[in-house]
C-alpha positions in Angstrom: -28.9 7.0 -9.7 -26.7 9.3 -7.8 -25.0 7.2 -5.7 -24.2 5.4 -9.2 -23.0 8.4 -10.6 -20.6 9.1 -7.9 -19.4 5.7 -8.3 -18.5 5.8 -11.5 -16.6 9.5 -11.3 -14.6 7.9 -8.5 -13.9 4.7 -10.8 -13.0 6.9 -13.5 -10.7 9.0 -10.8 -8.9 5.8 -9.7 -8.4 4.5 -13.3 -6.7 7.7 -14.2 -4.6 8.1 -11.2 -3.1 4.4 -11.9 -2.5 5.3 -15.5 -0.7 8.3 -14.3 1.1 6.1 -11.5 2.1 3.2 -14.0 3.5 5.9 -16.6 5.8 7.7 -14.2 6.9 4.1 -13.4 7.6 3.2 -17.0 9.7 6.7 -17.6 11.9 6.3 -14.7 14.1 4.7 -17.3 13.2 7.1 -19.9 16.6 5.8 -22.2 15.5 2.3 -21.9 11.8 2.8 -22.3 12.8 4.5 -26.1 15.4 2.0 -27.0 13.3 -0.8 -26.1 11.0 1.2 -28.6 13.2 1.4 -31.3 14.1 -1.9 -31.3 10.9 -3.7 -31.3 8.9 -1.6 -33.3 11.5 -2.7 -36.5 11.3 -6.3 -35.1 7.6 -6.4 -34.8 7.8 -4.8 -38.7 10.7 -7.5 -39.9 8.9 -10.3 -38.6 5.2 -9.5 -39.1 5.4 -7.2 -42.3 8.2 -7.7 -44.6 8.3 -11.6 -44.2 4.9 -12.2 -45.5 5.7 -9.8 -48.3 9.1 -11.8 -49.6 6.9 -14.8 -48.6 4.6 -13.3 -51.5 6.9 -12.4 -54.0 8.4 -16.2 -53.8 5.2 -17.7 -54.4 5.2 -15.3 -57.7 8.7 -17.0 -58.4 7.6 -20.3 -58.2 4.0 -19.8 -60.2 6.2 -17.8 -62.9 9.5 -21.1 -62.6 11.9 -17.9 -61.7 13.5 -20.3 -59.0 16.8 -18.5 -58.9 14.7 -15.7 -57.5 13.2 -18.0 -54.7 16.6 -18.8 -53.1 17.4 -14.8 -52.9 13.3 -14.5 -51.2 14.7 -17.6 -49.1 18.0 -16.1 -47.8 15.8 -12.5 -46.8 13.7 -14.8 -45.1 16.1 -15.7 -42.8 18.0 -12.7 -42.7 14.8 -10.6 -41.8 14.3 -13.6 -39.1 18.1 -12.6 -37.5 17.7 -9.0 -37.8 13.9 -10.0 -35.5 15.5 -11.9 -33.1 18.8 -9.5 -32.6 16.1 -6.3 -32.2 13.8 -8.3 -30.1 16.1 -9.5 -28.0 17.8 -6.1 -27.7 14.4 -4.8 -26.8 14.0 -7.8 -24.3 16.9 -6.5 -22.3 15.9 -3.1 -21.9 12.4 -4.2 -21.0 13.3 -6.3 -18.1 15.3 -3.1 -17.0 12.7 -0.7 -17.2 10.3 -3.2 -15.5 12.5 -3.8 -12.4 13.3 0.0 -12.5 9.3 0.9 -12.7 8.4 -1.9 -10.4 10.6 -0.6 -7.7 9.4 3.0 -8.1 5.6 2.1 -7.7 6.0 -0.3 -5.1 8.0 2.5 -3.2 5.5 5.1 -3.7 2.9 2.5 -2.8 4.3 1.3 0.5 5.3 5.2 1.2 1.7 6.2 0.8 0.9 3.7 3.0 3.3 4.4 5.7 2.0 8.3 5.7 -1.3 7.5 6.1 -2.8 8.8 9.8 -3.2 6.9 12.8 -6.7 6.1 12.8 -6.3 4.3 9.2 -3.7 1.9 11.3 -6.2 1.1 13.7 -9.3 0.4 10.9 -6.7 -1.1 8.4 -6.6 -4.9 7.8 -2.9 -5.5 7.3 -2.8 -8.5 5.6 -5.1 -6.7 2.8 -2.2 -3.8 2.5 0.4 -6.6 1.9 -1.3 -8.1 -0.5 -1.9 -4.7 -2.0 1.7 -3.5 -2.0 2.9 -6.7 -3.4 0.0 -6.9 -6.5 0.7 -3.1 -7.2 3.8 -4.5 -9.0 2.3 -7.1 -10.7 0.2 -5.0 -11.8 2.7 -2.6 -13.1 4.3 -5.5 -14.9 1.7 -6.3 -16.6 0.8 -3.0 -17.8 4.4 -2.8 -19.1 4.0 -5.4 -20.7 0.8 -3.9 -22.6 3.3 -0.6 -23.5 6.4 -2.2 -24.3 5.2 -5.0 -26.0 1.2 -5.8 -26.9 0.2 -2.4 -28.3 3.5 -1.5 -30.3 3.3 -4.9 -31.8 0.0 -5.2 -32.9 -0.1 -0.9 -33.6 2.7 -2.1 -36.3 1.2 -5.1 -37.8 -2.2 -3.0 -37.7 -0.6 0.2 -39.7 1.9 -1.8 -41.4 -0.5 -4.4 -43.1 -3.2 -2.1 -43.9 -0.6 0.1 -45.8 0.7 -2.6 -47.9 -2.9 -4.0 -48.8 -3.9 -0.3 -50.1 -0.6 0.1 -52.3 -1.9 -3.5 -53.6 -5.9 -2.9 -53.9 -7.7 0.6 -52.3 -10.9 -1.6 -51.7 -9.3 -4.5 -50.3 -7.8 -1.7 -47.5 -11.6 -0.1 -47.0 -12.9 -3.2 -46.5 -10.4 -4.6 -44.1 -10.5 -1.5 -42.4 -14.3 -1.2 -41.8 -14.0 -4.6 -40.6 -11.2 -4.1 -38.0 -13.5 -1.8 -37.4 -16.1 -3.5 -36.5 -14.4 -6.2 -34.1 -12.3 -3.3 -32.6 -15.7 -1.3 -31.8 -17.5 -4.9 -30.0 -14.4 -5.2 -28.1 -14.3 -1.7 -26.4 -18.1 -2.3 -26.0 -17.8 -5.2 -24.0 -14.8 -4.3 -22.2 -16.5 -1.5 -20.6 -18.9 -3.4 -18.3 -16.5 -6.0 -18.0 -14.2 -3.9 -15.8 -16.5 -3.5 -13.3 -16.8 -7.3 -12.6 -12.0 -7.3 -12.5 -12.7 -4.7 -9.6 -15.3 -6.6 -7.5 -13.0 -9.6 -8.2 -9.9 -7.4 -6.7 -11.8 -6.3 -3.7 -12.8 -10.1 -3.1 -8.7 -10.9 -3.3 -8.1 -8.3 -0.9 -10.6 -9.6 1.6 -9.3 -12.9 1.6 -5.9 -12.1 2.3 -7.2 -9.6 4.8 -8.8 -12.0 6.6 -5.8 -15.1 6.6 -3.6 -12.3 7.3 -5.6 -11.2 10.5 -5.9 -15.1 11.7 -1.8 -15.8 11.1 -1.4 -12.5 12.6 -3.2 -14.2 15.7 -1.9 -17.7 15.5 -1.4 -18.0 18.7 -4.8 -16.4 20.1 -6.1 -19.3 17.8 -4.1 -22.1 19.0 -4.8 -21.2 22.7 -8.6 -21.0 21.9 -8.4 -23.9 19.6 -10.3 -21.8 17.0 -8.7 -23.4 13.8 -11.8 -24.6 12.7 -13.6 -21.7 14.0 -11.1 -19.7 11.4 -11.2 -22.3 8.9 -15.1 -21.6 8.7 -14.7 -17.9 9.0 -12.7 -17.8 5.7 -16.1 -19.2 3.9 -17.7 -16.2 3.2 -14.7 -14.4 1.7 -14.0 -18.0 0.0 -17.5 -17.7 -1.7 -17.3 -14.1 -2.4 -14.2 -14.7 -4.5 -15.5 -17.7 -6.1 -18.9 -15.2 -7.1 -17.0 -12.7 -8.3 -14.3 -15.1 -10.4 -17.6 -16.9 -11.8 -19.1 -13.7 -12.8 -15.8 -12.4 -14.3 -15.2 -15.6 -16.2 -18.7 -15.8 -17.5 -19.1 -11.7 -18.6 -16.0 -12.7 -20.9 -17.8 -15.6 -22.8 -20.2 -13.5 -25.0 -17.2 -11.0 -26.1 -15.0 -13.9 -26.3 -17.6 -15.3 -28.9 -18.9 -12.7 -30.6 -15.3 -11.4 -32.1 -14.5 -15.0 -33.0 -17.7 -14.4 -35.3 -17.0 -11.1 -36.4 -13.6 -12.1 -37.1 -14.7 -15.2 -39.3 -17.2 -13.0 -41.2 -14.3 -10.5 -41.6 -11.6 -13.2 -43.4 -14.5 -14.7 -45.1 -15.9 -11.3 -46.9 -12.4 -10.7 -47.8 -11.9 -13.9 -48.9 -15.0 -13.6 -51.2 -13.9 -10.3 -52.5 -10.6 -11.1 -53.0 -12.3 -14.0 -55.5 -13.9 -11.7 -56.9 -11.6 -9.2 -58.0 -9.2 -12.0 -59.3 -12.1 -13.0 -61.8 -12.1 -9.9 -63.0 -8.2 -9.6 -63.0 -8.2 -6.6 -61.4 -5.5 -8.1 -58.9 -2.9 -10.8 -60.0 -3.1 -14.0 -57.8 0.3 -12.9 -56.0 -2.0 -10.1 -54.6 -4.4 -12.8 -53.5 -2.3 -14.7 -51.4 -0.2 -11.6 -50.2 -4.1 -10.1 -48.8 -5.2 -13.0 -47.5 -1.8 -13.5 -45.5 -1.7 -9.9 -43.9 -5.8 -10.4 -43.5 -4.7 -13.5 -41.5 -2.5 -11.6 -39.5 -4.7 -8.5 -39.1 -7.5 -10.7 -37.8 -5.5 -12.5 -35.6 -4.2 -9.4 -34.5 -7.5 -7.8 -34.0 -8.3 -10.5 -31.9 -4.8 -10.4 -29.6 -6.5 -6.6 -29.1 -9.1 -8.2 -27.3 -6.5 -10.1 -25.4 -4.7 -6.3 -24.5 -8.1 -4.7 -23.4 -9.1 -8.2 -21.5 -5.4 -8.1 -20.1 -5.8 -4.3 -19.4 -8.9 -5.4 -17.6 -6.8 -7.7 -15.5 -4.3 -5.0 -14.8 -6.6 -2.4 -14.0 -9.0 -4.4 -11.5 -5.1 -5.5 -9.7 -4.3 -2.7 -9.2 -7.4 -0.8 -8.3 -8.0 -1.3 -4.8 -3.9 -0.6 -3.7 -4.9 2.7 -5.6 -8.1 3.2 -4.0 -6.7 2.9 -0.5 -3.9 5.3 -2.0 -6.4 8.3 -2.2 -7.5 7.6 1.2 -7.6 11.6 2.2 -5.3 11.7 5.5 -7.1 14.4 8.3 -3.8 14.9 10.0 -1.7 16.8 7.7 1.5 19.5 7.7 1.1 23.2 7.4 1.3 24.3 3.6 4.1 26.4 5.6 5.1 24.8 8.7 6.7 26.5 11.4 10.0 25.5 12.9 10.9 24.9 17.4 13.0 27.8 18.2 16.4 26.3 19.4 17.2 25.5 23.2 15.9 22.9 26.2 12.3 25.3 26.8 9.9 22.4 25.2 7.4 24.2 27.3 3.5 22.2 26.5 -0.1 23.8 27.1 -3.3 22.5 26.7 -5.8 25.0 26.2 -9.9 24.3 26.3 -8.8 21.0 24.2 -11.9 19.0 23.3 -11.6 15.9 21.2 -14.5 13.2 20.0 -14.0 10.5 18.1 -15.4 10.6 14.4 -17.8 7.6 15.3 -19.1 9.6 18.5 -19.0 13.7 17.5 -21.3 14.1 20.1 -19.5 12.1 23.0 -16.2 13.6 24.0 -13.2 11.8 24.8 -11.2 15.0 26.5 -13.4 17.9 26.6 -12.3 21.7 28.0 -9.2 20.1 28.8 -6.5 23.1 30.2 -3.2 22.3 31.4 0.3 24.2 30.9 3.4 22.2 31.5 7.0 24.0 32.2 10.0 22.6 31.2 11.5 19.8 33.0 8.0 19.2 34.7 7.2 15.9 35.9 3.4 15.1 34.9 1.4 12.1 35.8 -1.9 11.2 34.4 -4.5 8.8 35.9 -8.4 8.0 36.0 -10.3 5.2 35.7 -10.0 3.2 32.3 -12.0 5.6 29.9 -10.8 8.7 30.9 -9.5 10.0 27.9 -6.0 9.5 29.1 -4.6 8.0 26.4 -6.7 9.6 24.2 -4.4 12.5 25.2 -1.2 11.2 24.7 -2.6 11.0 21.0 -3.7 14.2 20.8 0.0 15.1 22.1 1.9 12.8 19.4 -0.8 14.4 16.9 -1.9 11.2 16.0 -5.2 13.0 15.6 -6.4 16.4 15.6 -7.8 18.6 18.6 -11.7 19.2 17.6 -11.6 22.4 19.8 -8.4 24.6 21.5 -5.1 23.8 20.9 -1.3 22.2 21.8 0.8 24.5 22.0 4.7 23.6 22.3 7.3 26.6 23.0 4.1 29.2 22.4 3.7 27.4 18.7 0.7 25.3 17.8 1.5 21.8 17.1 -0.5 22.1 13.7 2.0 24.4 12.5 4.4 22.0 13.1 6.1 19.4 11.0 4.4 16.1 12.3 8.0 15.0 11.5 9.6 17.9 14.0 7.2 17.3 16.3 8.1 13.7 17.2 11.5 13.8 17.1 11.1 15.8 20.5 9.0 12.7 21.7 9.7 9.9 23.2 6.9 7.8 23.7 6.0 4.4 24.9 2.6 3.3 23.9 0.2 1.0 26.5 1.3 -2.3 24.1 4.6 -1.9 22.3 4.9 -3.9 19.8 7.8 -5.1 17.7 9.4 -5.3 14.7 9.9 -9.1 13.6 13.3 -8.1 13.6 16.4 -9.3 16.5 16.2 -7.3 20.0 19.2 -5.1 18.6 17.4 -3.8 15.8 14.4 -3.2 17.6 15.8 -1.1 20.5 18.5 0.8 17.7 14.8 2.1 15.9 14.9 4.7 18.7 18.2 6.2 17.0 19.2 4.8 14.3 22.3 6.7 13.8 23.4 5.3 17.3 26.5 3.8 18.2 26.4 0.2 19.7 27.9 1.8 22.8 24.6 3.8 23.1 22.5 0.7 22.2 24.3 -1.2 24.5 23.7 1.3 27.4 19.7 1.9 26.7 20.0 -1.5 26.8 21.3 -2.3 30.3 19.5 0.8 31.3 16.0 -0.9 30.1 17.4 -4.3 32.3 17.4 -5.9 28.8 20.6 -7.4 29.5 18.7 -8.9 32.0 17.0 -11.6 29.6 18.8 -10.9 26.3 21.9 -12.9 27.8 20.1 -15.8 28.4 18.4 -15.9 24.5 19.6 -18.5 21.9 21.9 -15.9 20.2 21.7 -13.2 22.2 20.7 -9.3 20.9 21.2 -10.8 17.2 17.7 -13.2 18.4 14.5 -12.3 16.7 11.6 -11.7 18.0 9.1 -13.1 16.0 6.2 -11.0 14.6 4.6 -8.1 17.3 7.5 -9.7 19.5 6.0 -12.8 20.3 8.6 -14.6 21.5 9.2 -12.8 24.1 6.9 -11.8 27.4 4.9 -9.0 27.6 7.7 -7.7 30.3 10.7 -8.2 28.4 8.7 -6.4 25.3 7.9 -3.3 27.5 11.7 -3.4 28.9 13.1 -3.1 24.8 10.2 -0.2 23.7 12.2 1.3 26.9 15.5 1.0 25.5 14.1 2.5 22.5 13.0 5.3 24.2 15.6 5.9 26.2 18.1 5.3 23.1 16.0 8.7 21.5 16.9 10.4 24.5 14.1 13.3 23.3 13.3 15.8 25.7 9.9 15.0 26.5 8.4 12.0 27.5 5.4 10.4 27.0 5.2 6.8 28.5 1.2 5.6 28.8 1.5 2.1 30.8 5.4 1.7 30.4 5.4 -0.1 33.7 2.3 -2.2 32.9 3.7 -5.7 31.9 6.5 -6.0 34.5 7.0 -7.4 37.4 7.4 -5.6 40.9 11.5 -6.0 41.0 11.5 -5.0 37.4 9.6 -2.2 38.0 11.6 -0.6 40.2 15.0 -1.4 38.8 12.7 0.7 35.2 11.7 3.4 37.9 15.0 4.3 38.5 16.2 4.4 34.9 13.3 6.4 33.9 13.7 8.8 36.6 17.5 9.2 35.8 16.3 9.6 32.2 13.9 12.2 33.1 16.1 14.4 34.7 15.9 18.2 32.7 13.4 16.7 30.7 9.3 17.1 30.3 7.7 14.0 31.4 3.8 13.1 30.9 3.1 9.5 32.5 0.0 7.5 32.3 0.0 5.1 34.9 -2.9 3.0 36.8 0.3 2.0 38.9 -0.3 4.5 41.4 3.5 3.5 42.6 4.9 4.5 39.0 3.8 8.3 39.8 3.9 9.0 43.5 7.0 11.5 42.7 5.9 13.5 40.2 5.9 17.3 40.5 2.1 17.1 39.3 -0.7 14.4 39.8 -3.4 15.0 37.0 -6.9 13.1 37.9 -9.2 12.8 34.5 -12.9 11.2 35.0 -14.6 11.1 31.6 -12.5 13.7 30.3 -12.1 16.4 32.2 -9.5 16.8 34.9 -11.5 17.0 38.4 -8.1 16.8 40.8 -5.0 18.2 40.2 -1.9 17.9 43.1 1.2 16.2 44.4 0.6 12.8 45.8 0.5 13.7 49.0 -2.1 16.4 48.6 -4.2 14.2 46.3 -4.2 11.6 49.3 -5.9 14.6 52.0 -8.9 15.0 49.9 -10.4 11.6 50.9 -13.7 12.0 48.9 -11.3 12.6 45.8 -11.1 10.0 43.0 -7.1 9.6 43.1 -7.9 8.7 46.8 -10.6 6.1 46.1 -8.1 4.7 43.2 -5.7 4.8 46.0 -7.9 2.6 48.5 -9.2 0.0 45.4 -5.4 -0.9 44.2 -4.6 -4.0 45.0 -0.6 -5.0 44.7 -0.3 -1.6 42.8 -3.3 -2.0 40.3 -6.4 0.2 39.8 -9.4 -1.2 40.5 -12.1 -0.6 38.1 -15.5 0.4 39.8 -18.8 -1.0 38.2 -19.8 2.5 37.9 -16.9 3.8 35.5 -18.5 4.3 31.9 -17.0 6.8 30.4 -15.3 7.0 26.9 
């Protein structure tokens, strides 16, 4: 019963905080929105109120052979009908405004939530789920625009409207209709509010569908060199069933509403119907009045039943767009200062570790980096190596602040990194993760992310700096080629030479490459070693390498074995203690690689 409880406050939390999204959409145009109001609301009242009234009043003509009248009734007819479609098409306009106006805003705010979320989400995330998300949001939006700008005024205004003119004609007639409307109104909320529950499981059942073909496409060519289509094909079943559950079970919870108002709504015309009868026999209403009621009762119950129609489409709506807004609230665990601090000016970008302990969430107990202390000066030359597991890379997060220290702190130029903006923080950073991956953009674009701002002079030179030019000559059109999704059409070398460019392009005065050497070849290498060291120069430089060669001239040689450093030296003095790890690491490399020993299980 708890666990339900807190369910249903967090339901109630998420359906609140996409009414409150979806409204600041809709008032981003806040002209539009209330013209688009004032236009339809007399359209909706031309069409659906005053019509049937001349209609009325004609029908009198005729019965009474005033048929000079019937041709005035005829021509406000039609001129009600032009005023209706000028208004509503008026309204129309501003409508499709607002919506592409809203749309954009919620999408934005959406995809920017998304974007800000911490690092460990990226890793957890399915990405083809947050597509699909980010693109349902606004069709989700849409559709509730639809429901503010259109459904509700219209059937508000026929509702008000027609039960105003039935009391001016008959008091009764209005009580009655009312307690009836009433009634169906009253069955429909009923209904509606377990139905909702079966729209979100259906959403969740979307998302995990295209979570799951996004995460195969993703991997096409993982698949195709496994030949695994049909291993894929049969690992979309489940989610294939799921959603086919959960459409069932939404389809069927809408037959017995569906039903029952048709009912109530039949036993609604038909009492008035009766009563109607009734009071004509007793010529307490003129027939006019009869046909007049039973033409607004035909609306009003037809427009009682298009409200079922707005809460079942509201249903819709709501279950589209509530798991984009569930992942919205995600909390994030790496988050700015209420008042962040700001890097004094000047090249000092001096960095110290102090008794830094980190553990993953899924392991509190087991730590990745623990009593870790290190100060590095500016302009200091820093390699990092250790058997795979040695919470070397783990560091380099904890530097970028893709996650938070769980003991000590970073400090950088005597200020803790928490007290920074994450913002200010990285733009002192250039870093080159173990597997760069790239935009699905061309080799250009990709290597100008570094620095946007740049010239194509400075592209140009990162470029040849990287050896790009190397292989970007040779492509079909050059820099302006793309690279396919992640980069895949290009080799895991030439991808590591353009996340160098890009880092070299930032020209950020600290470094923090982990594996930048790892996919290239041995010429390559050394042509990169050169650039890097070049680039180095007057700057703070951490390297992860299991390269040996990529490190051998750095001022400092930091040795990590299951998070803690154990050696610490030049290379040369790291080679004298031969009982050291760095020496063993040393002896086992084969070509330049590390060799991993059997006994290496750490975190």
């Amino acid at each position: 019963m708890a666990t339900d409880s807190k369910t249903a406050r967090r339901d109630k939390h998420i359906t609140r905080q996409i009414h409150r999204l979806f409204w600041l959409g809709n008032i981003q145009d806040k002209p539009g929105l209330i013209i688009c109001y004032l236009c339809r609301i007399p359209a909706f009242a031309a069409y659906n109120i005053f019509i049937p009234l001349v209609s009325a009043y004609a029908i009198q003509a005729i019965m009474q052979q005033h048929f000079d009248k019937v041709t005035v009734y005829a021509a406000w007819v039609i001129i009600l009908s032009l005023v209706y479609s000028a208004l509503w098409s008026l309204g129309g306009a501003f409508v499709s405004h607002n919506a592409i106006v809203g749309g954009k805003y919620v999408q934005k705010e959406i995809f920017s939530n998304f974007l800000h979320k911490d690092y460990e989400f990226f890793t957890t995330a399915y990405f083809g789920s947050l597509g699909a998300q980010a693109i349902r949001i606004r069709d989700a939006f849409n559709g509730y625009g639809e429901l503010v700008t259109l459904s509700i005024p219209k059937q508000t205004t026929i509702v008000l409207a027609g039960v105003g003119v039935i009391a001016f004609q008959s008091p009764l007639l209005a009580m009655v209709t009312v307690a009836t409307m009433v009634c169906v109104l009253s069955f429909t909320l009923w209904s509606s509010s377990w139905r909702l529950k079966f729209r979100r499981v259906l959403s969740g059942a979307n998302s995990q569908i295209a979570a799951d073909i996004g995460d195969a496409l993703t991997h096409g060519t993982t698949v195709k060199s496994f030949a695994m289509e049909h291993y894929e094909e049969t690992h979309l079943q489940p989610s294939m069933t799921q959603w086919a559950r959960a459409q069932r079970r939404s389809w069927l919870s809408s037959l017995p509403a569906d039903n029952g108002r048709m009912i109530l709504a039949a036993i609604a015309t038909a009492t008035l119907l009766i009563l109607s009868a009734r009071l004509y026999e007793h010529h307490t209403i003129s027939i006019t009045v009869v046909v007049l009621v039973q033409l607004y009762v035909i609306k009003l119950v037809t427009s009682t039943l298009d409200i079922a129609e707005i809460v079942k489409r509201y249903e819709e709506v709501m279950g589209m767009a509530y798991e984009p807004v569930k992942t919205m609230l995600v909390p994030t665990t790496v988050n700015d200062s209420a008042k962040p601090k700001r890097l004094p000016k000047g090249p000092q970008h001096q960095l110290t570790l102090h008794e830094v302990s980190f553990a993953y969430p899924e392991a509190p107990d087991k730590y990745a980096v623990g009593s870790f202390d290190l100060s590095i000066k500016p302009g200091e030359k820093i390699g990092l190596v250790g058997y795979s597991g040695s919470g070397k890379t783990t560091l380099t997060k904890l530097l970028m602040r893709f996650m938070d220290v769980s003991a000590g702190q970073i400090t950088l130029d005597g200020r803790d990194i928490r007290d920074l903006r994450q913002a200010d923080l990285r733009a002192c950073i250039s870093y080159v993760p173990q597997e760069p991956l790239l935009f699905h953009r061309n080799v250009y674009e990709n290597i100008s992310y570094g620095k946007p701002t740049a010239s194509e002079t400075q592209v140009m030179a990162a470029a040849r700096a990287a050896y790009v030019q190397e292989f970007a000559q040779d492509l079909p059109e050059g820099y302006d080629t793309l690279v396919g999704e992640r980069g895949v059409k290009l080799s895991g070398g030439q991808r590591q030479r353009v996340a160098i460019a890009r880092a070299l392009l930032r020209d950020a005065p600290i470094l923090v490459l982990d594996e930048a050497t790892s996919a290239l070849d041995s010429h390559s290498e050394k042509l990169i070693q050169e650039a890097l060291w070049k680039l180095m120069k007057d700057r703070t430089a951490i390297v992860v390498a299991h390269r040996l060669s990529t490190i051998q001239r750095m001022d400092r040689i930091v040795v990590m074995d299951k998070g803690h450093i154990v050696q610490i030296g030049t290379h040369t003095e790291l080679l004298k203690q031969k009982q050291g790890i760095y020496a063993q690491l040393w002896a086992h490399q084969s070509g330049g690689y590390v060799g991993i020993p059997e006994a290496s299980t750490t975190a």
